[in-house]
C-alpha positions in Angstrom: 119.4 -82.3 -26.7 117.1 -81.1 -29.4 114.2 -83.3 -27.8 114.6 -82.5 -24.5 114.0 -79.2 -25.1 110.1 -79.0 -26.4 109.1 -81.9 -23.6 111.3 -79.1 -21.3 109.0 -76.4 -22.4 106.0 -78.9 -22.5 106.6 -79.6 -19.0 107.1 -75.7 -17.6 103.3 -75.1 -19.6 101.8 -77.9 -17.7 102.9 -76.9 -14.5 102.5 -73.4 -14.7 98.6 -74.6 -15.8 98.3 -76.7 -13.0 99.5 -73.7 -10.8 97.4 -71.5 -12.3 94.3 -74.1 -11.7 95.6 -74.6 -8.0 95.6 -70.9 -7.3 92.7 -70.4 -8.9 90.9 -73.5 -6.7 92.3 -72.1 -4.0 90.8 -68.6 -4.6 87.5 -69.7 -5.6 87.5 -72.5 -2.1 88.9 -69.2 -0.2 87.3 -67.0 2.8 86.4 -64.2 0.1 85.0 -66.3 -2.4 83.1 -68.3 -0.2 81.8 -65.0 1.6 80.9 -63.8 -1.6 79.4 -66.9 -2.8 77.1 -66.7 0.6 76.3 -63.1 0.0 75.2 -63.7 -3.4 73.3 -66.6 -2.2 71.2 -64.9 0.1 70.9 -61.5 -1.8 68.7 -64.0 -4.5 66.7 -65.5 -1.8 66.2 -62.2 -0.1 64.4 -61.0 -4.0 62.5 -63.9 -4.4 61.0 -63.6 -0.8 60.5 -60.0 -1.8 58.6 -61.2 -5.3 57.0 -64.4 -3.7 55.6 -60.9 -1.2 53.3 -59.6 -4.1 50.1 -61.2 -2.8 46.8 -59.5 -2.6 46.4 -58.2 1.2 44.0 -60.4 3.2 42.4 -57.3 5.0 40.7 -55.0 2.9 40.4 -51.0 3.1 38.0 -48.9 4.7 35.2 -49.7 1.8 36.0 -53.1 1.4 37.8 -53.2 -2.1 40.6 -55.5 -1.9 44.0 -53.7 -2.1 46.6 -54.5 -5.2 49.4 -57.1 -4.5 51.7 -54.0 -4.6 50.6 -53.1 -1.3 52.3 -56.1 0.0 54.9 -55.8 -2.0 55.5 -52.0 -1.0 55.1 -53.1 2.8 57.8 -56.1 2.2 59.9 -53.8 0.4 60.1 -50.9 2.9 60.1 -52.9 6.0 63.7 -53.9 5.6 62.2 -58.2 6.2 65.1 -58.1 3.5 67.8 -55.9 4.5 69.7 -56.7 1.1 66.8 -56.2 -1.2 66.1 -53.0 0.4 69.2 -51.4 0.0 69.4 -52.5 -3.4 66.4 -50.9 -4.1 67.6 -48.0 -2.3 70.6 -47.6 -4.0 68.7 -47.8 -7.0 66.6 -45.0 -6.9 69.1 -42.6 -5.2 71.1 -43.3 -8.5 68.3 -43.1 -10.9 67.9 -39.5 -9.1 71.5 -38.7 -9.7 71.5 -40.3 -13.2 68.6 -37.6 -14.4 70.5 -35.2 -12.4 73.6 -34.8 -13.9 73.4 -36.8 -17.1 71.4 -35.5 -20.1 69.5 -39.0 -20.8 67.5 -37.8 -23.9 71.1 -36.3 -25.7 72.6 -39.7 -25.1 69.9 -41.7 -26.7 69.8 -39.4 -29.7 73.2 -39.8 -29.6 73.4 -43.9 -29.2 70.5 -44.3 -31.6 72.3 -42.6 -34.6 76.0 -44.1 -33.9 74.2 -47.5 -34.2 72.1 -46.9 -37.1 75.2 -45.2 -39.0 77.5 -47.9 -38.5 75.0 -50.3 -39.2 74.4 -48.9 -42.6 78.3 -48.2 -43.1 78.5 -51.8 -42.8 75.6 -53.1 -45.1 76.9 -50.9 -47.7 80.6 -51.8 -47.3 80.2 -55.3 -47.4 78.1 -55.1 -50.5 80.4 -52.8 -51.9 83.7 -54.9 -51.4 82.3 -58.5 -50.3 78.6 -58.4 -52.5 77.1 -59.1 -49.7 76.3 -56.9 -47.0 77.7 -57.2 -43.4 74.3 -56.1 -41.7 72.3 -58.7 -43.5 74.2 -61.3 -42.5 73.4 -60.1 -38.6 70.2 -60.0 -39.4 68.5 -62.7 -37.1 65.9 -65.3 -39.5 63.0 -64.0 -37.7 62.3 -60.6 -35.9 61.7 -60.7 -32.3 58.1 -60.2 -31.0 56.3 -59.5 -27.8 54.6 -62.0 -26.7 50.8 -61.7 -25.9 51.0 -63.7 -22.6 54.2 -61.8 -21.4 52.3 -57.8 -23.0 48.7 -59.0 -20.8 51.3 -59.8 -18.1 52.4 -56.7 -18.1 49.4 -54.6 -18.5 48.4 -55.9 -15.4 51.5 -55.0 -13.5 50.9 -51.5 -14.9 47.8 -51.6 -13.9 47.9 -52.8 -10.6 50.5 -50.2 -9.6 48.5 -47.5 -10.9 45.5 -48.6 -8.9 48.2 -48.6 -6.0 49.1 -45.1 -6.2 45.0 -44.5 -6.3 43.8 -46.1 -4.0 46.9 -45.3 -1.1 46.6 -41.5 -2.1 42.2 -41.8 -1.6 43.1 -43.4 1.9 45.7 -40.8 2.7 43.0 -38.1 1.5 40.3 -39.5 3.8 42.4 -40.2 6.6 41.9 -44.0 6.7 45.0 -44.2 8.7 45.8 -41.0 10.5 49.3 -41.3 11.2 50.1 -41.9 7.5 48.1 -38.7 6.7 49.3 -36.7 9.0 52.9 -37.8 7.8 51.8 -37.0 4.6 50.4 -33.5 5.5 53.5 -32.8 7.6 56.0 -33.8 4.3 53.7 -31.1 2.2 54.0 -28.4 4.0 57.9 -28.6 4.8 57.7 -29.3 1.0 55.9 -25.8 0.1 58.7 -24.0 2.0 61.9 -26.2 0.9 60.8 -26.1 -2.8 62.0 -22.3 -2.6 65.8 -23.3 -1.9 65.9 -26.7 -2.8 65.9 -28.3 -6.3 63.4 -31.1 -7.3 65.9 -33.5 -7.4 66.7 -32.7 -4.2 63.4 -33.3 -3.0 63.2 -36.0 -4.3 66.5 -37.8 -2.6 65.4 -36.4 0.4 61.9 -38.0 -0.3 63.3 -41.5 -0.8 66.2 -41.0 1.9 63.3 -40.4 4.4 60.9 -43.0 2.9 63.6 -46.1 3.3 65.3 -45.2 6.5 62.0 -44.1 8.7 60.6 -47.8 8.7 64.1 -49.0 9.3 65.0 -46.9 12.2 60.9 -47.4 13.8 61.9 -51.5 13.7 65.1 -50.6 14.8 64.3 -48.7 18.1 60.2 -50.2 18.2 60.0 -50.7 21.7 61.3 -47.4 22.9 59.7 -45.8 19.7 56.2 -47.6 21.7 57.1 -47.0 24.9 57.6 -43.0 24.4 54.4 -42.8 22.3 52.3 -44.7 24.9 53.5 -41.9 27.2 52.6 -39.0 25.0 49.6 -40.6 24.4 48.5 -40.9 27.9 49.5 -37.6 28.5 47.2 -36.2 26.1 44.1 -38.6 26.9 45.0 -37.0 30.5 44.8 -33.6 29.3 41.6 -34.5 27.1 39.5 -35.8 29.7 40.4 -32.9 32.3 39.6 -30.5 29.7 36.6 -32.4 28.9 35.7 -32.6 32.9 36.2 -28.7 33.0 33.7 -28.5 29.9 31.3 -30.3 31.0 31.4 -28.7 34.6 31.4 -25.1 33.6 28.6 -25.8 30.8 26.0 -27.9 33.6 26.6 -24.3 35.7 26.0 -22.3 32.8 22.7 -24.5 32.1 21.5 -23.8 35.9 22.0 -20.3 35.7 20.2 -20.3 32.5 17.5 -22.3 33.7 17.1 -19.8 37.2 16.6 -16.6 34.7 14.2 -18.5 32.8 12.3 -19.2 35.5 12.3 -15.9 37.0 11.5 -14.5 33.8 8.4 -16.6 33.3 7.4 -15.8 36.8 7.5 -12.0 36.2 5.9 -12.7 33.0 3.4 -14.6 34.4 2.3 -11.7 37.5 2.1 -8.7 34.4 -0.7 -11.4 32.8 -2.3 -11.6 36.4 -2.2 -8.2 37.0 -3.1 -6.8 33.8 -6.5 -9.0 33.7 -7.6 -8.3 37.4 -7.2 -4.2 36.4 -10.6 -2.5 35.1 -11.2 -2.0 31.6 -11.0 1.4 30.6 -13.5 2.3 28.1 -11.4 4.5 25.3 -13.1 7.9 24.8 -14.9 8.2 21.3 -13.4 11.2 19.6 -15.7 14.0 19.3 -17.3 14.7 16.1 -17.3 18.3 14.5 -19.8 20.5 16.0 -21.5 23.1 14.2 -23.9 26.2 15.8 -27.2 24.3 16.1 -25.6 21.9 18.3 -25.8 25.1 21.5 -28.9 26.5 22.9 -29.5 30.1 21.2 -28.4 33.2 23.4 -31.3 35.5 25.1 -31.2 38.6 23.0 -33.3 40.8 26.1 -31.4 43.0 28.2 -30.5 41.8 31.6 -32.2 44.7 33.5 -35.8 44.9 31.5 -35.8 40.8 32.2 -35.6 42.1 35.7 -38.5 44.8 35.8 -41.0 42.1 34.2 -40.5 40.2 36.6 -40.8 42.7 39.2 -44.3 43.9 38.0 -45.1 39.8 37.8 -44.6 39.6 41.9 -46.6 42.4 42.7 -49.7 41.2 40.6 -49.5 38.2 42.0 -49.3 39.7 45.5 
C-alpha cells in the first residue's frame, strides 16, 4: 500500500505534465498563436525592407549633389510601403513626445544613476566586510567593454548622413526646388506663428508628427480622386491664367497704338514749328544804345528868331 502510493503520485505528475505540454501545444499550434506568429513574421520583414530602403537616391537634386540614403529611407518610411513599420514608428514618436511631456527624464536619471552606484558600493563594502571579498568585484566582468572603431566610424556616418539630410531638404524647401513641399512648409509656419500663442510645444509637435504620418497615408489612400480634383483645379487656373493673360496682352497692344498715334502727332507738330520757324525772317536784335553825352547834339542857335528874320529881309532886297 505503501508503494502504490509514490508511483500514484508519480503517475498524477506525469499526467498533469503531459497536460500541461498538450495545452500548451495546443496553444502555441492555435488560431492566436499562429496569428501572432504571422504578425510578428511580417512586422520583421516589413523593418528590414524599411532598412534594406536606405539607398542613395538615383536622381539627384536640383545642383546635382547626390542626396543621403536617408532620403530614401524617409520616403520608405512615410509612404506607409510598410504599414507596420510605420505605425511603429509612429507610435514611437507620439510617445517619446508624451514621455518628455509628463515625465521629468533628467530627475529620473539622477535619480537611477545614484540608486545604482549606492547599492553597488553597499555591496562591495558589505561583502568585504562580512565575506572578505567584495560582492561588486566579483560582478566585475574580466575586461571592460569598448566601442568598437568599426561600429563608432559606422556611426559617425549615420550621424552624419542625417545631418546632411536635414541640410540639404531644408536648402530645397528654401529655394523652392519642389514647390508643393515649400508651400506646405510655408503654410505649416504660419498656422505655426499663430497656434504657438495657445498651444504648448509639445503640442506642436504631436500635431507636427500626427500631420507628417497620416498626410502621405491618406494622399495614397484616396490618390486618384486626390489627382482627379487637382487636375481640375489646375485647369481651372491655367484657364483663368491664359484669359487674364489674353486680356493683358490685348489691352497693352491698344495701349501701344495709342502711344504710338500721339508720338506720331507729336513729331509731326514738332516737325512744322522747325519748318516754320526757319522759313520766318531773321530779326536783327537792336544793339542797346550807348550813354550819350552833350556833344553828341548839334548846338542850339543863340540869335533871336525875329533879328534872323530882318537879315534876311535886307538880304532879298539887295539882291533884288
Amino acid at each position: 500500500m505503501a508503494d502504490s502510493t509514490p508511483a500514484a503520485n508519480g503517475g498524477s505528475i506525469d499526467s498533469l505534465k503531459g497536460n500541461a505540454q498538450a495545452a500548451y501545444n495546443q496553444i502555441a499550434s492555435g488560431p492566436v498563436a499562429q496569428n501572432v506568429k504571422d504578425q510578428s513574421a511580417k512586422t520583421s520583414a516589413e523593418f528590414s525592407n524599411l532598412a534594406n530602403a536606405r539607398q542613395t537616391p538615383s536622381q539627384p537634386a536640383a545642383t546635382g549633389q547626390p542626396l543621403t540614403h536617408y532620403h530614401s529611407f524617409f520616403s520608405e518610411l512615410l509612404s506607409w510601403n510598410n504599414p507596420r513599420a510605420s505605425a511603429i514608428a509612429y507610435a514611437s514618436v507620439v510617445s517619446l513626445i508624451f514621455v518628455a511631456r509628463y515625465l521629468d527624464v533628467v530627475r529620473y536619471t539622477f535619480k537611477l544613476t545614484w540608486m545604482a552606484l549606492g547599492i553597488t558600493v553597499l555591496a562591495e563594502v558589505a561583502g568585504k566586510t562580512i565575506l572578505g571579498n567584495g560582492l561588486a568585484t566579483q560582478l566585475r566582468p574580466r575586461k571592460y567593454y569598448t566601442v568598437p572603431r568599426e561600429t563608432l566610424d559606422s556611426l559617425i556616418g549615420d550621424v552624419h548622413e542625417l545631418i546632411n539630410f536635414f541640410v540639404i531638404e531644408s536648402q530645397r524647401i528654401l529655394f523652392a526646388e519642389n514647390v508643393p513641399a515649400s508651400a506646405a512648409a510655408a503654410i505649416g509656419a504660419f498656422l505655426s506663428y499663430y497656434l504657438v500663442k495657445i498651444v504648448p510645444y509639445w503640442g506642436l509637435a504631436l500635431i507636427s508628427a500626427t500631420l507628417l504620418f497620416f498626410v502621405p497615408l491618406i494622399y495614397t489612400s484616396n490618390q486618384e480622386l486626390i489627382d482627379h480634383h487637382l487636375q481640375q483645379a489646375s485647369d481651372v487656373i491655367n484657364s483663368q491664367t491664359e484669359q487674364i493673360r489674353h486680356v493683358a496682352t490685348k489691352h497693352t497692344s491698344q495701349a501701344t497704338e495709342i502711344t504710338k498715334q500721339y508720338m506720331g502727332d507729336y513729331t509731326n507738330k514738332a516737325q512744322q514749328m522747325l519748318r516754320g520757324r526757319s522759313t520766318s525772317p531773321e530779326v536783327s536784335p537792336k544793339p542797346a544804345q550807348a550813354h550819350l553825352s552833350d556833344s553828341d547834339f548839334p548846338q542850339a542857335p543863340k540869335q533871336d528868331f525875329k533879328s534872323a528874320e530882318g537879315v534876311n529881309g535886307d538880304e532879298e532886297l539887295i539882291a533884288a
